[in-house]
C-alpha positions in Angstrom: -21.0 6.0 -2.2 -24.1 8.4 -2.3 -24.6 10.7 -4.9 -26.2 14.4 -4.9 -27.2 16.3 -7.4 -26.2 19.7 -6.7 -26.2 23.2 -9.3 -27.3 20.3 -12.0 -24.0 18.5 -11.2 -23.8 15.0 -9.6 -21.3 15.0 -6.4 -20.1 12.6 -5.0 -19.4 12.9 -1.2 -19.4 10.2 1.6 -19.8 11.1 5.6 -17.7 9.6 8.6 -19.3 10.2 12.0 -17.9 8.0 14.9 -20.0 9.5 17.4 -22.5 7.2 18.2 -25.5 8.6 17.1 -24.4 12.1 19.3 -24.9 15.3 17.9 -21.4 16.9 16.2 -20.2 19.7 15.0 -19.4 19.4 11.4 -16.0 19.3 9.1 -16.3 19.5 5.4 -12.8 18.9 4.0 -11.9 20.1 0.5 -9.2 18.2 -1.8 -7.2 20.1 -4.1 -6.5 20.0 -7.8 -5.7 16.2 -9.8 -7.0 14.6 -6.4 -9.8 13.6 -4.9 -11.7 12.9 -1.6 -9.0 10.1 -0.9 -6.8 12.8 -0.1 -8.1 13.4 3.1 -10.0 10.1 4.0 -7.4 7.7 4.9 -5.1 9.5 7.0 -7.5 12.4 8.1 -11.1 11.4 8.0 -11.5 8.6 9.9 -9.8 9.5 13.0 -11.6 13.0 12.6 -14.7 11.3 12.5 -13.7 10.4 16.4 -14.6 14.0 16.9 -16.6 15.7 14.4 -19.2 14.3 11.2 -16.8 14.7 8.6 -18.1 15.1 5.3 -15.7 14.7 2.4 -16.1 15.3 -1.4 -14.8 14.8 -4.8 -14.6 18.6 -6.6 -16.6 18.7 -10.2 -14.4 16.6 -12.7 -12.3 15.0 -9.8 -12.9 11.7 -8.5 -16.6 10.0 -9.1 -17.9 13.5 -9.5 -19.6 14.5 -12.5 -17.4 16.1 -15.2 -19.5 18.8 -17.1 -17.5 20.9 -19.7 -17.7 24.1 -17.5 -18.1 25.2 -14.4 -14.7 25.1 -12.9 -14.1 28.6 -11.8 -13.1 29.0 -7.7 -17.0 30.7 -7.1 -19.2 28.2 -9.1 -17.3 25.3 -7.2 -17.4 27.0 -3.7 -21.2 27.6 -4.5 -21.2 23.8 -5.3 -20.0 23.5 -1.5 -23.0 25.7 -0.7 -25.5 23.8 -2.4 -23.6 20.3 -0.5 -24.2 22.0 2.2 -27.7 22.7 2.0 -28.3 19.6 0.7 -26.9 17.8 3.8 -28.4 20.4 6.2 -25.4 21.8 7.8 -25.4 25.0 8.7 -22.6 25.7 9.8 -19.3 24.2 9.5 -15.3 24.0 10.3 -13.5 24.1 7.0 -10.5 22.0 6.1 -8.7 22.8 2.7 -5.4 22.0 1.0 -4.2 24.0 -2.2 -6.9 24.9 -4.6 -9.9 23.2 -2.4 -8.3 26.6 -0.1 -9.3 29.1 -2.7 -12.4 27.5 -2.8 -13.4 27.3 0.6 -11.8 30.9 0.5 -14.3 31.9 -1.7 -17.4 30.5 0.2 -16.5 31.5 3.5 -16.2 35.1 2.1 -19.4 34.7 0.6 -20.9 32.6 3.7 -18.8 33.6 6.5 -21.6 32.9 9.2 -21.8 29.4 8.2 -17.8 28.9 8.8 -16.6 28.2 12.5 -13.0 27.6 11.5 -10.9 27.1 8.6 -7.5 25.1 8.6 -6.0 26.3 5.1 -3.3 23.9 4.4 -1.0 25.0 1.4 -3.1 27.4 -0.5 -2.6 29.9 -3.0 -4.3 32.5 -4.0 -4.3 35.8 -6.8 -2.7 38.2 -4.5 0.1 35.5 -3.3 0.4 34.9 -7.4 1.3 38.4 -7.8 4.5 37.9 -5.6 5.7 35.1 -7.3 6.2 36.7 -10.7 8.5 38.6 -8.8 10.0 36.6 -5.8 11.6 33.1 -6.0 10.2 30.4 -3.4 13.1 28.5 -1.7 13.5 25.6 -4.3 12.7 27.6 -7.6 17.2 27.4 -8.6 16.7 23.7 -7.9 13.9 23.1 -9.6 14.4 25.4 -12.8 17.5 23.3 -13.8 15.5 20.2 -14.0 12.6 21.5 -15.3 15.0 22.8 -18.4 17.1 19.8 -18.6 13.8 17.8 -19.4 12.8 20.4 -21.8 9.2 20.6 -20.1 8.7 24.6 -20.8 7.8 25.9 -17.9 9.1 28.5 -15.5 9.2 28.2 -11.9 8.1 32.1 -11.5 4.8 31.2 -13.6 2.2 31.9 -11.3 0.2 29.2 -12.5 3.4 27.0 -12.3 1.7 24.3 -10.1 -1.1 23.6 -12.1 1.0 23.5 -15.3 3.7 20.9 -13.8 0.7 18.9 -13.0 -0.1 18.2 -16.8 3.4 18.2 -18.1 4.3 15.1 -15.3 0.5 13.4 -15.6 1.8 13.2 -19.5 5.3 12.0 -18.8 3.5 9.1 -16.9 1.2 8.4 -19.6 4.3 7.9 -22.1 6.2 6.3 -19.1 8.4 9.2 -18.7 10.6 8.8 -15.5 9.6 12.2 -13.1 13.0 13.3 -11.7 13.4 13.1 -7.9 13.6 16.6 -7.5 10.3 16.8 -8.7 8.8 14.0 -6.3 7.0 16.0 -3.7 5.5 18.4 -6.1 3.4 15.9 -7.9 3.1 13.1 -5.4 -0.9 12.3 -6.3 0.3 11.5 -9.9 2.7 8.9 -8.7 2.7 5.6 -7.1 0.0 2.5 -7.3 -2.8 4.7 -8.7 -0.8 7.6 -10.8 -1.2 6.5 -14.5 -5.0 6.7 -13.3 -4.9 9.8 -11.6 -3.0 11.6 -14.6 -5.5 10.1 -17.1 -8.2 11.7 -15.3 -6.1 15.1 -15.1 -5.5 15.0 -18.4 -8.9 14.1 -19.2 -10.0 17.2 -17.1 -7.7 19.4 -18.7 -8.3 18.2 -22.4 -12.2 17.8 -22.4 -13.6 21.1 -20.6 -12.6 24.5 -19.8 -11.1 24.1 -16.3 -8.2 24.8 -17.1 -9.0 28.7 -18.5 -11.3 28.9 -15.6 -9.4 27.8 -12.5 -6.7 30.2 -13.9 -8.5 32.7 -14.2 -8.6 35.9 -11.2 -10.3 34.1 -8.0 -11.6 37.1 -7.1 -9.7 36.5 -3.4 -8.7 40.5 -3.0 -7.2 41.2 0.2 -10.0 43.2 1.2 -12.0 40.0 0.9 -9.5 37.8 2.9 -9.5 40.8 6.0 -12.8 40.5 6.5 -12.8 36.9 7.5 -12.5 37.0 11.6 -13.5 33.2 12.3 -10.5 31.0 13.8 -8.0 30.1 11.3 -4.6 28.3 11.4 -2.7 28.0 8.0 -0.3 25.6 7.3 2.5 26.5 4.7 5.3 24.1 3.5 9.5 25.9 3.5 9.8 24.7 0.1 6.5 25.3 -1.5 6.0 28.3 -4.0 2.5 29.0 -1.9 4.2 29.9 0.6 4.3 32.9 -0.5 0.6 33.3 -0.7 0.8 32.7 3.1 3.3 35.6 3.3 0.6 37.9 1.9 -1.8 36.7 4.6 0.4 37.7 7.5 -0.2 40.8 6.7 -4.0 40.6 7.0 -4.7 37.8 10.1 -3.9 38.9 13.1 -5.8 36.8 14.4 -4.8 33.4 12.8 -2.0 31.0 13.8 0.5 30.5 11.3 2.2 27.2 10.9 5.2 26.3 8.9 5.9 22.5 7.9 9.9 22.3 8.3 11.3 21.4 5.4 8.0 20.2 3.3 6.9 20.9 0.0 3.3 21.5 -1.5 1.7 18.2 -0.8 3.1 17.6 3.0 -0.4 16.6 4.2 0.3 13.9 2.8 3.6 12.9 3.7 3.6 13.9 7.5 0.1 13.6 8.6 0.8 13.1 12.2 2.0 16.6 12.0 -0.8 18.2 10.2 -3.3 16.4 12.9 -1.3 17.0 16.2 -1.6 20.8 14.8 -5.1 20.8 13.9 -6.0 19.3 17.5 -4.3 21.5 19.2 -5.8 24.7 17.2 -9.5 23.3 18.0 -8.7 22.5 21.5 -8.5 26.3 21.7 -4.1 25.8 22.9 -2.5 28.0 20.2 -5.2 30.6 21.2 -4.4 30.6 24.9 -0.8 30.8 24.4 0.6 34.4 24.9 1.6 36.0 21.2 5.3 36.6 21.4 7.6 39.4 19.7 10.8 41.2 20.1 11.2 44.3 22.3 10.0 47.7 20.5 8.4 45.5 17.6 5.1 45.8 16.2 2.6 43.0 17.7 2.2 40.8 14.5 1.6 37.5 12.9 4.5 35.2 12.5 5.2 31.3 10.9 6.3 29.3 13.8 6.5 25.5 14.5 7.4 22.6 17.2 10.8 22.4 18.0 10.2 18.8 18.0 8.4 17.0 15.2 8.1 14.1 13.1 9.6 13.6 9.8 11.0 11.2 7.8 9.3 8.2 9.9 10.9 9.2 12.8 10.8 12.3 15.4 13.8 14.8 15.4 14.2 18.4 17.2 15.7 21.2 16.2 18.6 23.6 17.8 19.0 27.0 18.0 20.2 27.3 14.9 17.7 25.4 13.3 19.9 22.1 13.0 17.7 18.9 13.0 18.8 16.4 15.4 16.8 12.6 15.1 15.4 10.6 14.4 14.3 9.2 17.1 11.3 6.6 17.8 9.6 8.6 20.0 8.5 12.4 20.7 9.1 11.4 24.0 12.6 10.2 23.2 12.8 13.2 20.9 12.0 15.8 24.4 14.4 13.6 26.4 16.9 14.6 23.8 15.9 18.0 23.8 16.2 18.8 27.2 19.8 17.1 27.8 21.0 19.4 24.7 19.7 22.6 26.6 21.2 21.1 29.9 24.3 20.5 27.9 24.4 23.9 26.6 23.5 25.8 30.2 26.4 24.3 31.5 
């Protein structure tokens, strides 16, 4: 894969374009921590390609990227997207970012916001969204504290930098062939399966070796008064059971504009796991449907942002809808199956 050299640092970064030889818009997608451009490429990039030139990348110390012993703080790295940039000639760009490779695209789009036509932030959190969690529990935080104490790992789920700190306490249990408890699965899914003893080496490498760790805890410097100012299209995407989620509360309150999504029943790392969701989201946000649609809200209520999703949508390798009440009913083999469903249980109901 080519190699640039960019702020003294050698990237590595690879380009789909399916196009034949058309001109495209462009779609720079940015992995998060203890992964690396194969996050996006298999399931996302290459039937992306179909419609933009998709350029993905390995983050400083991730991947076959360079690993210097600094430089890891959220503006050097989103200036290291700058210099990619520049070095690939694109001007201008839609953004595509899950967990930390948000606060980094968060950070150059605040610092380049003409050079950003829209940003899909999947699962990000940020400083101000931090804040909360000292003080607010996400959904799974009395499931997961149990666990987390049981296997005498010394962490709490209200950390704010909880995330990044369960990433080196599992990449370490999987070193010393340590089983991970199931509860703890979808948190940590990159350090698992075929290539996890490799990805937690590198982690732990990362972590042991150079000062990313003090730097990408550190403040990001993503103030709200920051985040308002962005005005581009944005959708972002936000897990039930992820503790970011309540970094996408705090943005609520600041887009307007933006369409929020939530992933029924999905942790932190659910592009991963239902991909066909993510993508049939996406779509539809470029296509321009979720900003056509008329904003809905409750009689002699404020017009504001809210999380909202498909009543039908795939999960679990299969398709399922949901009822009033937010039952799931499925799986079925089909969305269309799945609608069929659908519309008999309203019939049903009606009558």
């Amino acid at each position: 894969m080519p190699i640039a050299t960019i702020n003294g640092v050698k990237l590595n970064y690879v380009q789909l374009d399916d196009g034949g030889g058309s001109a495209r818009e462009d779609l720079v997608m940015v992995h998060g921590l203890a992964t690396n451009m194969a996050f996006w490429y298999f399931r996302y990039g290459l039937a992306l390609a179909k419609r933009f030139r998709v350029t993905l990348y390995d983050l400083r110390g991730h991947g076959r990227s360079e690993m210097p012993a600094t430089g890891y703080s959220p503006d050097i790295l989103a200036a290291d997207l700058a210099g990619l940039m520049d070095f690939l000639r694109i001007d201008k760009a839609h953004l595509m970012a899950h967990s930390f490779g948000g606060v980094v695209a968060l950070n150059f789009a605040c610092a380049h916001r003409e050079r950003v036509r829209s940003l899909v932030l999947a699962d990000s959190h940020f400083s101000a969204g931090r804040e909360v969690q000292e003080r607010e529990a996400w959904s799974l935080s009395q499931k997961v504290q149990p666990v987390l104490d049981r296997m005498e790992a010394g962490l709490s789920t209200s950390d704010p930098y909880f995330g990044p700190k369960l990433l080196t306490r599992v990449a370490q249990w999987q070193l010393h062939g340590k089983e991970v408890p199931a509860e703890l699965v979808e948190l940590v899914s990159p350090l698992l399966g075929r290539t996890g003893k490799r990805t937690s080496a590198a982690w732990l490498e990362l972590i042991k070796t150079t000062s990313a760790e003090a730097e990408m805890m550190q403040d990001d410097g993503l103030a709200l008064d920051r985040l308002r100012k962005l005005d581009f299209p944005i959708i972002a995407m936000y897990g039930d059971h992820s503790p970011a989620r309540l970094s996408g509360a705090r943005l609520l309150e600041i887009w307007p504009h933006a369409e929020f999504r939530r992933v029924r029943d999905a942790g932190h790392f659910f592009p991963t796991l239902r991909p066909e969701e993510v993508l049939s989201a996406c779509l539809r946000f470029w296509g321009g449907e979720f900003a056509q649609a008329p904003r809905r809200h409750r009689r002699g209520e404020a017009r504001r942002s809210h999380f909202r999703s498909d009543r039908i949508f795939h999960a679990d390798n299969g398709w399922h809808f949901t009822t009033r009440d937010e039952n799931r009913v499925g799986p079925f083999s089909t969305r269309e199956e799945a609608g069929k469903a659908l519309d008999h249980f309203i019939a049903a109901l009606g009558a």
